[in-house]
DSSP file (Angstrom, degrees, kcal/mol; ACC not computed):
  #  RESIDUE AA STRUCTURE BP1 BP2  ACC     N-H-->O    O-->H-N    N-H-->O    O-->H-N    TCO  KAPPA ALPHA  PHI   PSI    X-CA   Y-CA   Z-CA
    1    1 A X              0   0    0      0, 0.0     2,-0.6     0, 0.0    15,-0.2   0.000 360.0 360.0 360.0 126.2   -8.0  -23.9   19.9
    2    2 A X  E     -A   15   0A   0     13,-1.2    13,-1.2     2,-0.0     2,-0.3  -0.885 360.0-165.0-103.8 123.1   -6.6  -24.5   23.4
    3    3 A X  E     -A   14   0A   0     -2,-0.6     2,-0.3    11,-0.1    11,-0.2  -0.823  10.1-175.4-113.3 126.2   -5.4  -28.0   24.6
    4    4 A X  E     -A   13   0A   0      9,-1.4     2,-0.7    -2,-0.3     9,-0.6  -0.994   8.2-173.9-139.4 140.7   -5.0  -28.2   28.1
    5    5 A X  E     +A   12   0A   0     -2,-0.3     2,-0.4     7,-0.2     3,-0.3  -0.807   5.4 176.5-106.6  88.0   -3.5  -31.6   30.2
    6    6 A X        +     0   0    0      5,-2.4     5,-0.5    -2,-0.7    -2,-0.1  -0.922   1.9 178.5-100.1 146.5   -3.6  -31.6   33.9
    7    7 A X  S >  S+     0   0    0     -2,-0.4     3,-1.9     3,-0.2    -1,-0.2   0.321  72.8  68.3 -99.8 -52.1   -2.2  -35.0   34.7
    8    8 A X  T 3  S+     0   0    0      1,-0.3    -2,-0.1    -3,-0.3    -3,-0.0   0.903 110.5  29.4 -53.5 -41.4   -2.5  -34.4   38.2
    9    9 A X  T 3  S-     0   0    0      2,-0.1    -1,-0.3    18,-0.0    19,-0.3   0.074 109.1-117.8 -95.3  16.2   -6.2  -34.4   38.3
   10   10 A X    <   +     0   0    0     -3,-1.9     2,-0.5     1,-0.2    18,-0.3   0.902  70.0 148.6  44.4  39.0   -6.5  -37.0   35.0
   11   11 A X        +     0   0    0     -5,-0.5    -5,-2.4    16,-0.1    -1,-0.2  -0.850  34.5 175.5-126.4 130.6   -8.2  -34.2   33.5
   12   12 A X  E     -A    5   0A   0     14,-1.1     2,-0.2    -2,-0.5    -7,-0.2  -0.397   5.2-178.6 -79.7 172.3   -8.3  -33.2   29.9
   13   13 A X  E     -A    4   0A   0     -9,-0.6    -9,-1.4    12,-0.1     2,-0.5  -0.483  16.5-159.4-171.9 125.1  -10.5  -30.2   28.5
   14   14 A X  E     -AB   3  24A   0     10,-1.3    10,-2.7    -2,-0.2     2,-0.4  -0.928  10.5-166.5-116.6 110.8  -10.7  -29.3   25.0
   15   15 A X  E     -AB   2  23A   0    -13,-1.2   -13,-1.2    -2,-0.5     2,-0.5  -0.930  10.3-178.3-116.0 114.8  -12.0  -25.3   25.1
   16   16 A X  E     - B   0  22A   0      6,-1.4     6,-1.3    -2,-0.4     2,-0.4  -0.909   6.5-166.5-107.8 137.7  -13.1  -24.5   21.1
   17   17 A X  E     + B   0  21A   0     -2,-0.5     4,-0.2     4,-0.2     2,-0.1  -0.824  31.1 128.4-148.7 119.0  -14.4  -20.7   20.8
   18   18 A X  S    S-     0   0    0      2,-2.0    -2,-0.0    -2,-0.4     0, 0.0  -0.331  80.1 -30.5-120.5-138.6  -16.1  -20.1   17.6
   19   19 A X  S    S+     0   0    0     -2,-0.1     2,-0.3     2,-0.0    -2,-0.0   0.775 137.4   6.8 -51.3 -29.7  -19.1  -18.9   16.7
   20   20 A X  S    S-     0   0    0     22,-0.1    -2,-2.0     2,-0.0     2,-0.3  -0.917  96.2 -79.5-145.7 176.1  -20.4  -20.1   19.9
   21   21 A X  E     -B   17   0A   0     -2,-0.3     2,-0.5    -4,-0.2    -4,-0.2  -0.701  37.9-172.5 -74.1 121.7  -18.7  -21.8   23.2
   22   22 A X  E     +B   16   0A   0     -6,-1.3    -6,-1.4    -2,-0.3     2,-0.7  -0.900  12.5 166.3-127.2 145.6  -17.6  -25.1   23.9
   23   23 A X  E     +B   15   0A   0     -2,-0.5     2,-0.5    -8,-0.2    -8,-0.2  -0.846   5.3 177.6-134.0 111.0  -16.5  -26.8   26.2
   24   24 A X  E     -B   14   0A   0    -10,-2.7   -10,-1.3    -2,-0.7     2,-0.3  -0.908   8.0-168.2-132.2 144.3  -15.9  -30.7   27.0
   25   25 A X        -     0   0    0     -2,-0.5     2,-0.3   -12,-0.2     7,-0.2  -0.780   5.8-167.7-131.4  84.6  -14.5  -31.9   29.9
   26   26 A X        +     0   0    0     -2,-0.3   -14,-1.1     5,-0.1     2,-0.3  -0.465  24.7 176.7 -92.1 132.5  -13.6  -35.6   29.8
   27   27 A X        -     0   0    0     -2,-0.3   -16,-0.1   -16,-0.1   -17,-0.1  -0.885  35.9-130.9-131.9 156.0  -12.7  -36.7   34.1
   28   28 A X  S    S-     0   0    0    -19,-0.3    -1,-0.1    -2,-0.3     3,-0.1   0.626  93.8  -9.7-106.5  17.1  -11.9  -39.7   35.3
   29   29 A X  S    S+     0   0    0      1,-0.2    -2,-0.1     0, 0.0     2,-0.1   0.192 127.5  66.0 -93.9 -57.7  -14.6  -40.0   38.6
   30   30 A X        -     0   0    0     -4,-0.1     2,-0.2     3,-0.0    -1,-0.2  -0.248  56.7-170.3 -75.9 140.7  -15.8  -36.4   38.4
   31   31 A X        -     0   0    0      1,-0.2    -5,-0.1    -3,-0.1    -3,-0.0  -0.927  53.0 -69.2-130.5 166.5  -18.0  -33.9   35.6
   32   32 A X        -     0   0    0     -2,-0.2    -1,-0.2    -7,-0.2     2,-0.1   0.032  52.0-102.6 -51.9 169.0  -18.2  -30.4   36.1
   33   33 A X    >>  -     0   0    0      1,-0.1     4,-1.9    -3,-0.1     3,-1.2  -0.442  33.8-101.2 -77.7 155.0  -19.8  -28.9   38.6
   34   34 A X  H 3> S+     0   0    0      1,-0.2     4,-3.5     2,-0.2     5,-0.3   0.955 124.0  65.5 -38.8 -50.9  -23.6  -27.1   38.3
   35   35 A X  H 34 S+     0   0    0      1,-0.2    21,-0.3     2,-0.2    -1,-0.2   0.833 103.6  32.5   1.3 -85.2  -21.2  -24.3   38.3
   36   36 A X  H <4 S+     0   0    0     -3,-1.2    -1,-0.2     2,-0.2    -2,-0.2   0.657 112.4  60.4 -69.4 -34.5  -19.6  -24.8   35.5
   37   37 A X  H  < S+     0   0    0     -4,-1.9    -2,-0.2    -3,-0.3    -3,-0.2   0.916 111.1  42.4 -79.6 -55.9  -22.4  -26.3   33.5
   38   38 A X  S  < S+     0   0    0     -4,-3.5    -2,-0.2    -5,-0.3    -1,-0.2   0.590  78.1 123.2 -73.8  -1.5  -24.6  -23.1   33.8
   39   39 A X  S    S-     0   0    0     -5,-0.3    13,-0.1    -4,-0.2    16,-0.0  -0.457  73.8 -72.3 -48.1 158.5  -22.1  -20.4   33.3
   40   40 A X        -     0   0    0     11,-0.3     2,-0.2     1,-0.1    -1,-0.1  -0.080  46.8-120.9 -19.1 131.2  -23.2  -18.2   30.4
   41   41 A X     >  -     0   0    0     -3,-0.1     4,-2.0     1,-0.1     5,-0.2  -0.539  19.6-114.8-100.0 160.3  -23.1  -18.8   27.4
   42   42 A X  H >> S+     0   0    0      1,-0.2     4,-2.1    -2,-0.2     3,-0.8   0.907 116.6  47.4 -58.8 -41.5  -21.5  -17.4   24.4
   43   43 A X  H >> S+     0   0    0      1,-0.3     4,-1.1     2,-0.2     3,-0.5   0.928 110.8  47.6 -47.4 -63.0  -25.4  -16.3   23.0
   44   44 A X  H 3> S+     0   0    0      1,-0.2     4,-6.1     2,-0.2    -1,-0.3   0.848 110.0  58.7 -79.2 -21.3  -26.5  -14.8   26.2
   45   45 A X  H << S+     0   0    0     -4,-2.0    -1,-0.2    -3,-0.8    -2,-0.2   1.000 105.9  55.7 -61.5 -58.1  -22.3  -12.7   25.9
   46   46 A X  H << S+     0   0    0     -4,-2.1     3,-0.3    -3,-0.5    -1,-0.3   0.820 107.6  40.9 -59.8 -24.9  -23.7  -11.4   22.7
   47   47 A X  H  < S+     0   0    0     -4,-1.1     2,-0.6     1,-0.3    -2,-0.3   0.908 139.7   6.5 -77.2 -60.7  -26.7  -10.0   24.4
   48   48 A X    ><  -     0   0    0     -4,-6.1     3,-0.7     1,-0.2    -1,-0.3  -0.867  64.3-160.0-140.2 105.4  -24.7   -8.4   27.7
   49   49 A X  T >> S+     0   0    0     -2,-0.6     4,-1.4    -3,-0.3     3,-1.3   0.770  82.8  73.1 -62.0 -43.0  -21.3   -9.0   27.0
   50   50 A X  H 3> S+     0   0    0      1,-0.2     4,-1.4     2,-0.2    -1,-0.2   0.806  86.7  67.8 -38.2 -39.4  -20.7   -8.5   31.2
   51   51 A X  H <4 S+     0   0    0     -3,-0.7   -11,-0.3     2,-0.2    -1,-0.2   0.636 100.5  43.2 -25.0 -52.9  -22.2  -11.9   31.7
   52   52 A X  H X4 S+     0   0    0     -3,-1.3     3,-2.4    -4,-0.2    -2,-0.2   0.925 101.2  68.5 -77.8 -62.7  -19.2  -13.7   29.8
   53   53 A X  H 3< S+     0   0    0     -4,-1.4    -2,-0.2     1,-0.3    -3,-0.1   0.726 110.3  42.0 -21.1 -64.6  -16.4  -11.5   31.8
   54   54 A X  T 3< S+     0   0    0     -4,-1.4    -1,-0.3     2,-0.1    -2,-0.2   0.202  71.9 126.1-132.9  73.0  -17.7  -13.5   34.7
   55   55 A X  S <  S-     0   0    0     -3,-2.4     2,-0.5     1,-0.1   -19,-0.1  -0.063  75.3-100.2 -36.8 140.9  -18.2  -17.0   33.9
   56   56 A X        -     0   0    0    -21,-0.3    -1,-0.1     4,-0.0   -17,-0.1  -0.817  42.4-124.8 -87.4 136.9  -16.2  -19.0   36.5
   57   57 A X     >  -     0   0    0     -2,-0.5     4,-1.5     1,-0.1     5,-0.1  -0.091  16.1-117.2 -55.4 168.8  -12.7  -20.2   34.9
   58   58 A X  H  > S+     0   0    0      2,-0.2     4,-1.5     3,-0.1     3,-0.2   0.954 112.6  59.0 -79.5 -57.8  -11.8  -23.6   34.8
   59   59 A X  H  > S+     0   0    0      2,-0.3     4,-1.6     1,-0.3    -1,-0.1   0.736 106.0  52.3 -52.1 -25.7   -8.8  -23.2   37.0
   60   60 A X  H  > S+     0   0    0      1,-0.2     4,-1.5     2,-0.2     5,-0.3   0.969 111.0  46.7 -86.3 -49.9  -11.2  -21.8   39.6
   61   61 A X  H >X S+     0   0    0     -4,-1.5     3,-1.1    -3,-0.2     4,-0.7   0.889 108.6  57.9 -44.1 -37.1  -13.5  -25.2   39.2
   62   62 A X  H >< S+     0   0    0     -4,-1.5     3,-0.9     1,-0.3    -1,-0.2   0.966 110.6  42.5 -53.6 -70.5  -10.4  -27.0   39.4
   63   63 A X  H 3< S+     0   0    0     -4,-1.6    -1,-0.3     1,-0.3    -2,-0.2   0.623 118.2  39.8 -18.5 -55.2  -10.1  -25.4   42.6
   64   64 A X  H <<        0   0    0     -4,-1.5    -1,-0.3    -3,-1.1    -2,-0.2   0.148 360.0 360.0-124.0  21.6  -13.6  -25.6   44.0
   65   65 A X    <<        0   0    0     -3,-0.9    -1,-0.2    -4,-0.7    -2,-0.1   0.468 360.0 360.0 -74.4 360.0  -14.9  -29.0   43.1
């Protein structure tokens, strides 16, 4: 499990990777972008594992919101 605290932007995100992806993104004005909300998902990774490689990161949503 990875716990990540940006302060700067008052955003939390709690990233779980089990058996499948999750991802919650608690903001205070802002929710992710379409972006972010459709990358691939871990089911479609198991089918073409290229698909997950490129998923946009969170640091780049960070970025491009």
């Amino acid at each position: 499990m990875t716990l990540t605290l940006d302060t700067a932007d008052n955003v939390l995100a709690v990233l779980i990777d089990s058996d499948h992806d999750a991802v919650t993104a608690l903001t205070g004005t802002d929710r992710p972008t379409a972006e972010w909300d459709n990358r691939p998902s871990w089911d479609n990774w198991k089918k073409d594992p290229g698909t997950w490689d490129n998923r946009p990161s969170w640091d780049n949503w960070k970025k491009n919101k």
